[in-house]
mmCIF file of the N, C-alpha and C atoms, coordinates in Angstrom:
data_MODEL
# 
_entry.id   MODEL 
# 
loop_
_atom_site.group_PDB 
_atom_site.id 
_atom_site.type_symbol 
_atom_site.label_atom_id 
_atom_site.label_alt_id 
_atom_site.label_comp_id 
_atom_site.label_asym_id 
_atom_site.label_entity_id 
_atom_site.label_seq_id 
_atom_site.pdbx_PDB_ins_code 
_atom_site.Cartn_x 
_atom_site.Cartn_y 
_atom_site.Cartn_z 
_atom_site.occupancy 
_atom_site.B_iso_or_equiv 
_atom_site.pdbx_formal_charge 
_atom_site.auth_seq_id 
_atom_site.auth_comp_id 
_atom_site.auth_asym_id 
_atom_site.auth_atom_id 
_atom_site.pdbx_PDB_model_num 
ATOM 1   N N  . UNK A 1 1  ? 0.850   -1.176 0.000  1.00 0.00 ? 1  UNK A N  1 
ATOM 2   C CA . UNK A 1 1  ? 0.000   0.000  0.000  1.00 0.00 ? 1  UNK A CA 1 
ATOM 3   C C  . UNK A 1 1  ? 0.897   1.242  0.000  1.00 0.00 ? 1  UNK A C  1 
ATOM 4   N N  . UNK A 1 2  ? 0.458   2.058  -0.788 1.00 0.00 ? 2  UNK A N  1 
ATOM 5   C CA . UNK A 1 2  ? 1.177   3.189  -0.876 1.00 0.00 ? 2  UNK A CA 1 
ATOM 6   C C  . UNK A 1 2  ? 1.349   4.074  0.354  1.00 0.00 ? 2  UNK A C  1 
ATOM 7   N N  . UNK A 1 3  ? 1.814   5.170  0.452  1.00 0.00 ? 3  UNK A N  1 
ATOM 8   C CA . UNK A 1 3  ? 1.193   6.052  2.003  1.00 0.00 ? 3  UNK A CA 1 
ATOM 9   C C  . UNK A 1 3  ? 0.385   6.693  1.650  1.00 0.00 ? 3  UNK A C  1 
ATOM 10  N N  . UNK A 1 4  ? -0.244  7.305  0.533  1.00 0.00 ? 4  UNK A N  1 
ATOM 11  C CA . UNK A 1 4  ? -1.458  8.157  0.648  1.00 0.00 ? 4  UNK A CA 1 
ATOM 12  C C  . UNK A 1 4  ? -2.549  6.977  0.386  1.00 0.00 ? 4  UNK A C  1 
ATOM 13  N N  . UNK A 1 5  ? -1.884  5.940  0.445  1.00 0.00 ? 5  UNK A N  1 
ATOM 14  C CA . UNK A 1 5  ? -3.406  4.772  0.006  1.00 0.00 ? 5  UNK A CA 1 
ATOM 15  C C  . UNK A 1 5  ? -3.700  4.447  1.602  1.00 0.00 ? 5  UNK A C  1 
ATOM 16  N N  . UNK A 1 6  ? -2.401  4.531  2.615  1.00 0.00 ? 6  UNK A N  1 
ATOM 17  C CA . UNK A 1 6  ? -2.722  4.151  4.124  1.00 0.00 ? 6  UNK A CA 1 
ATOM 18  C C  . UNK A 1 6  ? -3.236  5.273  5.128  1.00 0.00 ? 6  UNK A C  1 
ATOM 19  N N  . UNK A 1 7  ? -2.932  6.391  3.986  1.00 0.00 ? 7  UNK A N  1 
ATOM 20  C CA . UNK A 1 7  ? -3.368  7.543  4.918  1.00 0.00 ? 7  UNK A CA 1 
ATOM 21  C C  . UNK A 1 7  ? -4.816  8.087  4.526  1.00 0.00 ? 7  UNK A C  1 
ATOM 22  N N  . UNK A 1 8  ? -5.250  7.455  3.464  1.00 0.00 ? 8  UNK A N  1 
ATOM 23  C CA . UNK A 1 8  ? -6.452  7.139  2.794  1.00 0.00 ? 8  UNK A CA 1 
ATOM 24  C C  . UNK A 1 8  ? -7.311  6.525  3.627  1.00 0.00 ? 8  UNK A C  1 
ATOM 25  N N  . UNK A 1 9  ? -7.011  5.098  3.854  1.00 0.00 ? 9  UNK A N  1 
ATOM 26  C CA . UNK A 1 9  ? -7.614  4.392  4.759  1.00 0.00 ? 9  UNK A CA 1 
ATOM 27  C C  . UNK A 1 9  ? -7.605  4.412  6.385  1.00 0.00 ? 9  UNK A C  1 
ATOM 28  N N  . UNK A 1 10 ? -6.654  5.276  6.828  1.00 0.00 ? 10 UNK A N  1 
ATOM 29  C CA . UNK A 1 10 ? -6.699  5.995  8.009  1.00 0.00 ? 10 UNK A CA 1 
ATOM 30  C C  . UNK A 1 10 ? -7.667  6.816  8.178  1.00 0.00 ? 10 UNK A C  1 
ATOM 31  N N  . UNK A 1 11 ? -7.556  7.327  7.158  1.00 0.00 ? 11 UNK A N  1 
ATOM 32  C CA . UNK A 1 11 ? -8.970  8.729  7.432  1.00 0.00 ? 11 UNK A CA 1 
ATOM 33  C C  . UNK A 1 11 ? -10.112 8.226  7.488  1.00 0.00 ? 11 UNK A C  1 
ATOM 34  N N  . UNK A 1 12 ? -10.366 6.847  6.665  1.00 0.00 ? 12 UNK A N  1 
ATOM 35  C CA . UNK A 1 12 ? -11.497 6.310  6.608  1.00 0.00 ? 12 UNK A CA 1 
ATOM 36  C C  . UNK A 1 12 ? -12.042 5.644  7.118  1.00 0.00 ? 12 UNK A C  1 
ATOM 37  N N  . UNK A 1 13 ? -11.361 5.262  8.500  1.00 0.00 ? 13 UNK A N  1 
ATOM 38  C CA . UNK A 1 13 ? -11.650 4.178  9.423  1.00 0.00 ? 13 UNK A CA 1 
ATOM 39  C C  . UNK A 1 13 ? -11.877 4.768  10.673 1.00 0.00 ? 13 UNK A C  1 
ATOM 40  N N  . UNK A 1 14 ? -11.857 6.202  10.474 1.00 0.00 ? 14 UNK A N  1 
ATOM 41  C CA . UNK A 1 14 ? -12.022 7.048  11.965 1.00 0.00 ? 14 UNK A CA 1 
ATOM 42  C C  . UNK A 1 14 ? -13.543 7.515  11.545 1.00 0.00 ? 14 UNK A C  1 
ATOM 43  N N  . UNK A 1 15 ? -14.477 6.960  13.001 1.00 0.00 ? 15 UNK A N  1 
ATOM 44  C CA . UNK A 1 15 ? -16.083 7.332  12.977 1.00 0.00 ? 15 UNK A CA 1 
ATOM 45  C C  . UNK A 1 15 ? -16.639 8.496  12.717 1.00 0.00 ? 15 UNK A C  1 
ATOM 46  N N  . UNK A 1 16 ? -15.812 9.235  13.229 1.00 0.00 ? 16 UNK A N  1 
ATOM 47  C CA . UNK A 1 16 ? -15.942 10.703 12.986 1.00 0.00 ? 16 UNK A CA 1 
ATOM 48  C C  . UNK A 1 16 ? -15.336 11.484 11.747 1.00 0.00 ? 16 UNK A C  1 
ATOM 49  N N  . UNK A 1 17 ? -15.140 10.678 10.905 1.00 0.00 ? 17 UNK A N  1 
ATOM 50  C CA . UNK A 1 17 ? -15.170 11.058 9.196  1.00 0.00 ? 17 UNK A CA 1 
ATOM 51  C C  . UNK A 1 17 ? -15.871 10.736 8.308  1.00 0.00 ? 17 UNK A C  1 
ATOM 52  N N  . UNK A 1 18 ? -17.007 11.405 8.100  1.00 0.00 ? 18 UNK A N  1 
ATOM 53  C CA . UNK A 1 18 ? -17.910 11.998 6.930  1.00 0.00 ? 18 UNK A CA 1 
ATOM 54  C C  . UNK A 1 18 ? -16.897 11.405 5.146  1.00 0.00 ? 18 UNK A C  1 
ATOM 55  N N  . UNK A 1 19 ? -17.600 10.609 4.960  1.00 0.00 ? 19 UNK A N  1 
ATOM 56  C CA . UNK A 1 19 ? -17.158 10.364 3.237  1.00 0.00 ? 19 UNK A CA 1 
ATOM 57  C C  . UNK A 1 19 ? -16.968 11.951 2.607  1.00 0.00 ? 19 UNK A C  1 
ATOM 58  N N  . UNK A 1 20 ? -16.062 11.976 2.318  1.00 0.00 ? 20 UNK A N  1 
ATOM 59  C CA . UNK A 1 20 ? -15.492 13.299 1.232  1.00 0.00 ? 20 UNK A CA 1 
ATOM 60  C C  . UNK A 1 20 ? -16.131 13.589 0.271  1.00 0.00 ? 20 UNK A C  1 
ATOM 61  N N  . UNK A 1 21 ? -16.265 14.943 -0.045 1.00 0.00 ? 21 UNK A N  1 
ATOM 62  C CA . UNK A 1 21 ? -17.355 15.133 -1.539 1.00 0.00 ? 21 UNK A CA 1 
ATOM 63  C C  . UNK A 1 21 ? -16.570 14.702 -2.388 1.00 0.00 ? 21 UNK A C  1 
ATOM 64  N N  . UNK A 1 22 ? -17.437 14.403 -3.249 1.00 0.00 ? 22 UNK A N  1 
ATOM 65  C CA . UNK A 1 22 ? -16.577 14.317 -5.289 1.00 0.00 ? 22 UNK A CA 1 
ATOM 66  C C  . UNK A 1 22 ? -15.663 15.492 -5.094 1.00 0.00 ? 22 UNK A C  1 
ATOM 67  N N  . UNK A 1 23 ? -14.975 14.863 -6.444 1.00 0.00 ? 23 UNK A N  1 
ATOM 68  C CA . UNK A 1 23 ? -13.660 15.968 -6.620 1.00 0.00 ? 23 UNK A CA 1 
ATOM 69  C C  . UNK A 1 23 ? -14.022 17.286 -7.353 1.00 0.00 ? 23 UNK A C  1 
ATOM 70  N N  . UNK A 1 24 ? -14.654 17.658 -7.322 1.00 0.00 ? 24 UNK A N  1 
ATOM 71  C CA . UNK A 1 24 ? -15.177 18.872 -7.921 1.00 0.00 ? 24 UNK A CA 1 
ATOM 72  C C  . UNK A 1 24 ? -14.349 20.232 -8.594 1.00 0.00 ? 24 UNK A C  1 
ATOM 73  N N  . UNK A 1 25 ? -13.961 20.337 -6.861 1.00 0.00 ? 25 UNK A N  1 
ATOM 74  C CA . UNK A 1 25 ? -13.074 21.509 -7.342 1.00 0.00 ? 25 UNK A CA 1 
ATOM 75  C C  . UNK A 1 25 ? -11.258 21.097 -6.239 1.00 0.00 ? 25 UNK A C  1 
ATOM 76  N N  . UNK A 1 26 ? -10.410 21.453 -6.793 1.00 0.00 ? 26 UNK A N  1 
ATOM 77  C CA . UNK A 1 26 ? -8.991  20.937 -5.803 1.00 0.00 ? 26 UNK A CA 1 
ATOM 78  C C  . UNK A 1 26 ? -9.371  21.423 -4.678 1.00 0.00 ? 26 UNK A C  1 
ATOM 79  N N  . UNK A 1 27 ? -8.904  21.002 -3.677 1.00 0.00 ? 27 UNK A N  1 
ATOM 80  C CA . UNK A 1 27 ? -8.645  21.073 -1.972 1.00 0.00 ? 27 UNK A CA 1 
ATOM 81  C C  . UNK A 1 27 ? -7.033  21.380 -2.096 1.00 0.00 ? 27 UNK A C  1 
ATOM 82  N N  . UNK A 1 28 ? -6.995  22.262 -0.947 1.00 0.00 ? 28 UNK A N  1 
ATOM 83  C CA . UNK A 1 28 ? -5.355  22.543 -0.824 1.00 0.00 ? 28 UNK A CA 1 
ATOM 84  C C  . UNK A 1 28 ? -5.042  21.343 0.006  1.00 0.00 ? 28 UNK A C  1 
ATOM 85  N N  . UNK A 1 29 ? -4.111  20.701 -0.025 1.00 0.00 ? 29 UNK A N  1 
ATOM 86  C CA . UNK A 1 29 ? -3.726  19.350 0.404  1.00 0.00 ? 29 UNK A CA 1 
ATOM 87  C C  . UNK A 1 29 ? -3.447  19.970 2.263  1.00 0.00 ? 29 UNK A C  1 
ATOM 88  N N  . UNK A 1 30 ? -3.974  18.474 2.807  1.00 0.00 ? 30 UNK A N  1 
ATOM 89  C CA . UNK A 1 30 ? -3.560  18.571 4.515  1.00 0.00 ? 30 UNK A CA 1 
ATOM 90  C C  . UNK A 1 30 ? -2.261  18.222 4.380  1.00 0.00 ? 30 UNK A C  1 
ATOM 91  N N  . UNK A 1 31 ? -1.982  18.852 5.713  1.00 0.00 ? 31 UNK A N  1 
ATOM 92  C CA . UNK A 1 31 ? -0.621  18.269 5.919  1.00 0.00 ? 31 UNK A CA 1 
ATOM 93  C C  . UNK A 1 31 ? -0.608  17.187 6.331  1.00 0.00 ? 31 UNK A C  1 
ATOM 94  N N  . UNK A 1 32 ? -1.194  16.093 6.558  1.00 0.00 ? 32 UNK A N  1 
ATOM 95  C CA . UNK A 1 32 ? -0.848  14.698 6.528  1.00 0.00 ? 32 UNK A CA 1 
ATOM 96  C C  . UNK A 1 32 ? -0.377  14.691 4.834  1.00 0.00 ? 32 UNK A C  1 
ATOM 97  N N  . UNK A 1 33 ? -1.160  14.576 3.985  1.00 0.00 ? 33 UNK A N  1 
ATOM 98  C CA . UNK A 1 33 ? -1.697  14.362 2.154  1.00 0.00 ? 33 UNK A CA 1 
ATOM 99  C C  . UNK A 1 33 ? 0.090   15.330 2.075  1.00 0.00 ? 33 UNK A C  1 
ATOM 100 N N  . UNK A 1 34 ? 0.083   16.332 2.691  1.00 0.00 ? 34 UNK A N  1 
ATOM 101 C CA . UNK A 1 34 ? 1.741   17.023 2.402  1.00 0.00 ? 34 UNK A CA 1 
ATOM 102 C C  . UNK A 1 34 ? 2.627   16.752 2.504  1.00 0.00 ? 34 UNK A C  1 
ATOM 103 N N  . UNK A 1 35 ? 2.622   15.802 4.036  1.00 0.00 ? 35 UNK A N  1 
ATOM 104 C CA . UNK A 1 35 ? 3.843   15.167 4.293  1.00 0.00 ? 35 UNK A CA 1 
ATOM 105 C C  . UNK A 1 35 ? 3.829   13.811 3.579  1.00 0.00 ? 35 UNK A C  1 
ATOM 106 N N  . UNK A 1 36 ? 3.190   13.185 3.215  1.00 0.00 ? 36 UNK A N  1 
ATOM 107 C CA . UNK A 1 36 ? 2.593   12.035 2.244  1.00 0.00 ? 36 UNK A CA 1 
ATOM 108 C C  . UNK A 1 36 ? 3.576   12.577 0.873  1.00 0.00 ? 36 UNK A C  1 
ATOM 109 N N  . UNK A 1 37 ? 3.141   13.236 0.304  1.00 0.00 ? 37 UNK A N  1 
ATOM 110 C CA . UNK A 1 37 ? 3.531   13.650 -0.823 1.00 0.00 ? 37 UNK A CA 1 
ATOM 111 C C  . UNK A 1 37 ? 4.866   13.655 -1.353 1.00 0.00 ? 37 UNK A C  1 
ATOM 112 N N  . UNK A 1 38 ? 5.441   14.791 -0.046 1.00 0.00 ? 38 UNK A N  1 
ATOM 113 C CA . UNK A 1 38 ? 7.059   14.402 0.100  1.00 0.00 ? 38 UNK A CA 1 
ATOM 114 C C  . UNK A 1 38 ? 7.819   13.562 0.322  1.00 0.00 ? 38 UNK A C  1 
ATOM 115 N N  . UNK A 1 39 ? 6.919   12.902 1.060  1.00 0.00 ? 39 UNK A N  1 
ATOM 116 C CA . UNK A 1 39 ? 7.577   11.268 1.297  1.00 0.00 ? 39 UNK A CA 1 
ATOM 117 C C  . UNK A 1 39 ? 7.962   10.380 0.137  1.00 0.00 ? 39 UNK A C  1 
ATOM 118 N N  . UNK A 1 40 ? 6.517   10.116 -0.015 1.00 0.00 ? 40 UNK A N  1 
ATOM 119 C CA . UNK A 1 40 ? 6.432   9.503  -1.505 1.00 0.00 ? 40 UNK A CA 1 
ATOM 120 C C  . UNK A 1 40 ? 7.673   10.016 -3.193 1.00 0.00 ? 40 UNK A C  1 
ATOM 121 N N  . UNK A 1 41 ? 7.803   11.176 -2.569 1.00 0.00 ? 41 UNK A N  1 
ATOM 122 C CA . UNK A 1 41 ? 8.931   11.897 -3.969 1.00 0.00 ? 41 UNK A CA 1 
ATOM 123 C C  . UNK A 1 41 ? 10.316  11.608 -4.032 1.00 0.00 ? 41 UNK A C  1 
ATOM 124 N N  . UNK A 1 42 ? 10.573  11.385 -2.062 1.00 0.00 ? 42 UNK A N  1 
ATOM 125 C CA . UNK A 1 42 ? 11.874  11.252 -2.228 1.00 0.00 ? 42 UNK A CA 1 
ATOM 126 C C  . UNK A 1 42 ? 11.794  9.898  -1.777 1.00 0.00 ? 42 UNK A C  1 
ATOM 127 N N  . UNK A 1 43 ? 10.969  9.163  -1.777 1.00 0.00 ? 43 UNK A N  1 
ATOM 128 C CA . UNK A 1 43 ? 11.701  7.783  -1.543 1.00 0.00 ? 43 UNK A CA 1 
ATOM 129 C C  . UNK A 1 43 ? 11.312  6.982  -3.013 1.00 0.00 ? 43 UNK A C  1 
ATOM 130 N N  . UNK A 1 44 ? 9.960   7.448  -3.834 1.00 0.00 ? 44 UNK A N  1 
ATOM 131 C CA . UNK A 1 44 ? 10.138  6.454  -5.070 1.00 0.00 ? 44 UNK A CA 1 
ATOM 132 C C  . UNK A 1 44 ? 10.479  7.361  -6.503 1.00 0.00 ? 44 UNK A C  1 
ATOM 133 N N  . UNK A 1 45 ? 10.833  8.430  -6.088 1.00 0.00 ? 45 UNK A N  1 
ATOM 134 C CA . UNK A 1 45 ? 11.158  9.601  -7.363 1.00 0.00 ? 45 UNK A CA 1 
ATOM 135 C C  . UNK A 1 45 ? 12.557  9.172  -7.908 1.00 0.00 ? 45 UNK A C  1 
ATOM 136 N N  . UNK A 1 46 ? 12.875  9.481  -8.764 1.00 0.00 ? 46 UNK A N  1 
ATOM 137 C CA . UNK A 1 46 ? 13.824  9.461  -8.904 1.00 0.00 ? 46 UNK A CA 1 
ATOM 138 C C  . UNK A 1 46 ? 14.286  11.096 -9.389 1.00 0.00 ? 46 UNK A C  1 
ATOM 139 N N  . UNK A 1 47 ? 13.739  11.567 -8.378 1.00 0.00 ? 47 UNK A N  1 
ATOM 140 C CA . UNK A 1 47 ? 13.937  13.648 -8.613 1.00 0.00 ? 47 UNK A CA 1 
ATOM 141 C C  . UNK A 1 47 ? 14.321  13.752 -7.058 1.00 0.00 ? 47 UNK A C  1 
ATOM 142 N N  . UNK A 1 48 ? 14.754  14.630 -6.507 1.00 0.00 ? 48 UNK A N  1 
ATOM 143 C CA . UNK A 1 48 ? 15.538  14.579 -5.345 1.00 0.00 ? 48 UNK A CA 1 
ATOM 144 C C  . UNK A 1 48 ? 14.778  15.953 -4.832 1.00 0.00 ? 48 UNK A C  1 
ATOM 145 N N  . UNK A 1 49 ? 14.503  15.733 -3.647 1.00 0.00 ? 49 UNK A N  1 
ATOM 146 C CA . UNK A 1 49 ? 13.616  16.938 -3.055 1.00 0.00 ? 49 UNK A CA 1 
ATOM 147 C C  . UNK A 1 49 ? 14.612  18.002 -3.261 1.00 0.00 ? 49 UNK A C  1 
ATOM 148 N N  . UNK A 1 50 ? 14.281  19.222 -2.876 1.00 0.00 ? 50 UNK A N  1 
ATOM 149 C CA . UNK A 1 50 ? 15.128  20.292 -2.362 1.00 0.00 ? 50 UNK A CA 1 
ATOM 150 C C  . UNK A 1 50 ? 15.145  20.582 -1.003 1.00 0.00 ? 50 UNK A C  1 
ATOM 151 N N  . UNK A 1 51 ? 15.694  21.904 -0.822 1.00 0.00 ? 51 UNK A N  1 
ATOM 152 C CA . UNK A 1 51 ? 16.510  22.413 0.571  1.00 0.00 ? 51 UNK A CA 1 
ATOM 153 C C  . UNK A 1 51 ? 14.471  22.995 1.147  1.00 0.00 ? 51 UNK A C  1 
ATOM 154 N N  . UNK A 1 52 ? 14.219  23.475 0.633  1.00 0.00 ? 52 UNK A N  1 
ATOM 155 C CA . UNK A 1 52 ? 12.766  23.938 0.872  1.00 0.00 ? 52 UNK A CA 1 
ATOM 156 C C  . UNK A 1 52 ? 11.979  22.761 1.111  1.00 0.00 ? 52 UNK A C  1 
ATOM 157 N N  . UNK A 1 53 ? 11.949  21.485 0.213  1.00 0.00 ? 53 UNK A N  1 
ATOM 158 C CA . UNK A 1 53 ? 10.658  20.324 0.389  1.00 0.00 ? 53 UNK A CA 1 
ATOM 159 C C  . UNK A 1 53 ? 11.095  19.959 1.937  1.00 0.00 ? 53 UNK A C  1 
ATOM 160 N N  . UNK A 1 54 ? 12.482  19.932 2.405  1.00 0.00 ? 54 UNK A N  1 
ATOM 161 C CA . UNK A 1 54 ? 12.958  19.067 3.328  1.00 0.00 ? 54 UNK A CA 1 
ATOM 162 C C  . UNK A 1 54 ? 13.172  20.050 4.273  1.00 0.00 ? 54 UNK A C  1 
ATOM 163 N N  . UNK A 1 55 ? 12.782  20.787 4.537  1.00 0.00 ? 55 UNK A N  1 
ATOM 164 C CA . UNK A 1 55 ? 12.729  21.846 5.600  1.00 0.00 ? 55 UNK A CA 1 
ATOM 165 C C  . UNK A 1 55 ? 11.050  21.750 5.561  1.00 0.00 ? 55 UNK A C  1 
ATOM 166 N N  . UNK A 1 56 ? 10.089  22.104 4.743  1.00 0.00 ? 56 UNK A N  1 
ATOM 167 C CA . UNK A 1 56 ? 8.306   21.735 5.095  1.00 0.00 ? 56 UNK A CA 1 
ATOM 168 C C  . UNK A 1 56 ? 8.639   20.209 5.583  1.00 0.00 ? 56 UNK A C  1 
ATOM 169 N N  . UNK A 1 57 ? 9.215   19.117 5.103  1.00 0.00 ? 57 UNK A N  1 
ATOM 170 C CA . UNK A 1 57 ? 8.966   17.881 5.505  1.00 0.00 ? 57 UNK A CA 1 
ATOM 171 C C  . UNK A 1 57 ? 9.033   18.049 6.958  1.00 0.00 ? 57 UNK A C  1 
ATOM 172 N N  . UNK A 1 58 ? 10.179  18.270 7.376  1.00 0.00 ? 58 UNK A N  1 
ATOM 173 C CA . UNK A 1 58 ? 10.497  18.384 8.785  1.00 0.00 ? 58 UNK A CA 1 
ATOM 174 C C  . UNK A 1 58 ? 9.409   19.279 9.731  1.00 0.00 ? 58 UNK A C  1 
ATOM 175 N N  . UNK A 1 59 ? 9.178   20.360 9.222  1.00 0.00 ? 59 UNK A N  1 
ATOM 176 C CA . UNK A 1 59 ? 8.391   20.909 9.978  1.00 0.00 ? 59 UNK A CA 1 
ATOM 177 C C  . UNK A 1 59 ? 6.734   20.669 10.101 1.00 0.00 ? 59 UNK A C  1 
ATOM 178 N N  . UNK A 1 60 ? 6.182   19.246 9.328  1.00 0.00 ? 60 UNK A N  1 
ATOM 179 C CA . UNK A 1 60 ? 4.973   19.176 8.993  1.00 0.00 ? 60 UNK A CA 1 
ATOM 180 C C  . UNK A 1 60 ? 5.264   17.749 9.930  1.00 0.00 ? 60 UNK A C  1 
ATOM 181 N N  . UNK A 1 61 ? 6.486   17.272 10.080 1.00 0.00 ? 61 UNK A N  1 
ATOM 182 C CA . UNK A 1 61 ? 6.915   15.916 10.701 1.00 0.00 ? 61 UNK A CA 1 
ATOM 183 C C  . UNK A 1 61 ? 6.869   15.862 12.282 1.00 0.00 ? 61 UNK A C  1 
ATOM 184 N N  . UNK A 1 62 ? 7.335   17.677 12.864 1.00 0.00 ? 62 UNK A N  1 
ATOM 185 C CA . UNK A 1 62 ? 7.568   18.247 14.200 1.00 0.00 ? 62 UNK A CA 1 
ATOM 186 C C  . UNK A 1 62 ? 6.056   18.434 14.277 1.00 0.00 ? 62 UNK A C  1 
ATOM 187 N N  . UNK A 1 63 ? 5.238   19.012 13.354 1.00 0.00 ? 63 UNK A N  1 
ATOM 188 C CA . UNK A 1 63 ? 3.608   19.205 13.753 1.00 0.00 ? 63 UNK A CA 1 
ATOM 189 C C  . UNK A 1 63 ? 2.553   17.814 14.303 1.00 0.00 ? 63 UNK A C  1 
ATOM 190 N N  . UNK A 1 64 ? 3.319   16.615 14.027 1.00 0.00 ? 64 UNK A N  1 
ATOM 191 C CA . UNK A 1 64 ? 2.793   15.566 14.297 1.00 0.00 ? 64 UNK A CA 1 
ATOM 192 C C  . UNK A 1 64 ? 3.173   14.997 15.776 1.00 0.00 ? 64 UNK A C  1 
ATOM 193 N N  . UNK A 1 65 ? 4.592   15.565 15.950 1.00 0.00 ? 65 UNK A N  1 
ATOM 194 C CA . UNK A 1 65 ? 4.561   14.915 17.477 1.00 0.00 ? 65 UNK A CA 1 
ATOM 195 C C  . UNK A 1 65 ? 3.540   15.185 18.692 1.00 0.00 ? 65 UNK A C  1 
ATOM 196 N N  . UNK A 1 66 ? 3.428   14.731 19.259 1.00 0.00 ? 66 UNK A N  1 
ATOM 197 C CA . UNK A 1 66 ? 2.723   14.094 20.541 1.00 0.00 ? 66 UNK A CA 1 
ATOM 198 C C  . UNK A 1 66 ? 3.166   14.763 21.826 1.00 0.00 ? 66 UNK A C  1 
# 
């Protein structure tokens, strides 16, 4: 499973989440779907983040701690 396919099914397994409208119009991505994103670029890309993706990574990574 991919991570936005587990973070997909994360969202979807919590009671208190309402099925999502159709895609209608774009949504600015959450920062879960953000840090997902970056993840996904630099581990199956073969394009190499930058000094900027990996500075949001980190700081969307620090927004998750506990």
């Amino acid at each position: 499973m991919t991570v936005r396919g587990h973070l997909a099914a994360a969202v979807a397994a919590r009671p208190e989440t309402a099925p999502p409208p159709p895609e209608t119009a774009p949504r600015p991505p959450s920062p879960a779907a953000d840090i997902a994103a970056i993840y996904e670029l630099a581990r199956y890309s073969a394009h190499t983040i930058d000094a900027a993706q990996a500075r949001r990574f980190e700081g969307l990574a620090r927004s998750f701690e506990a």
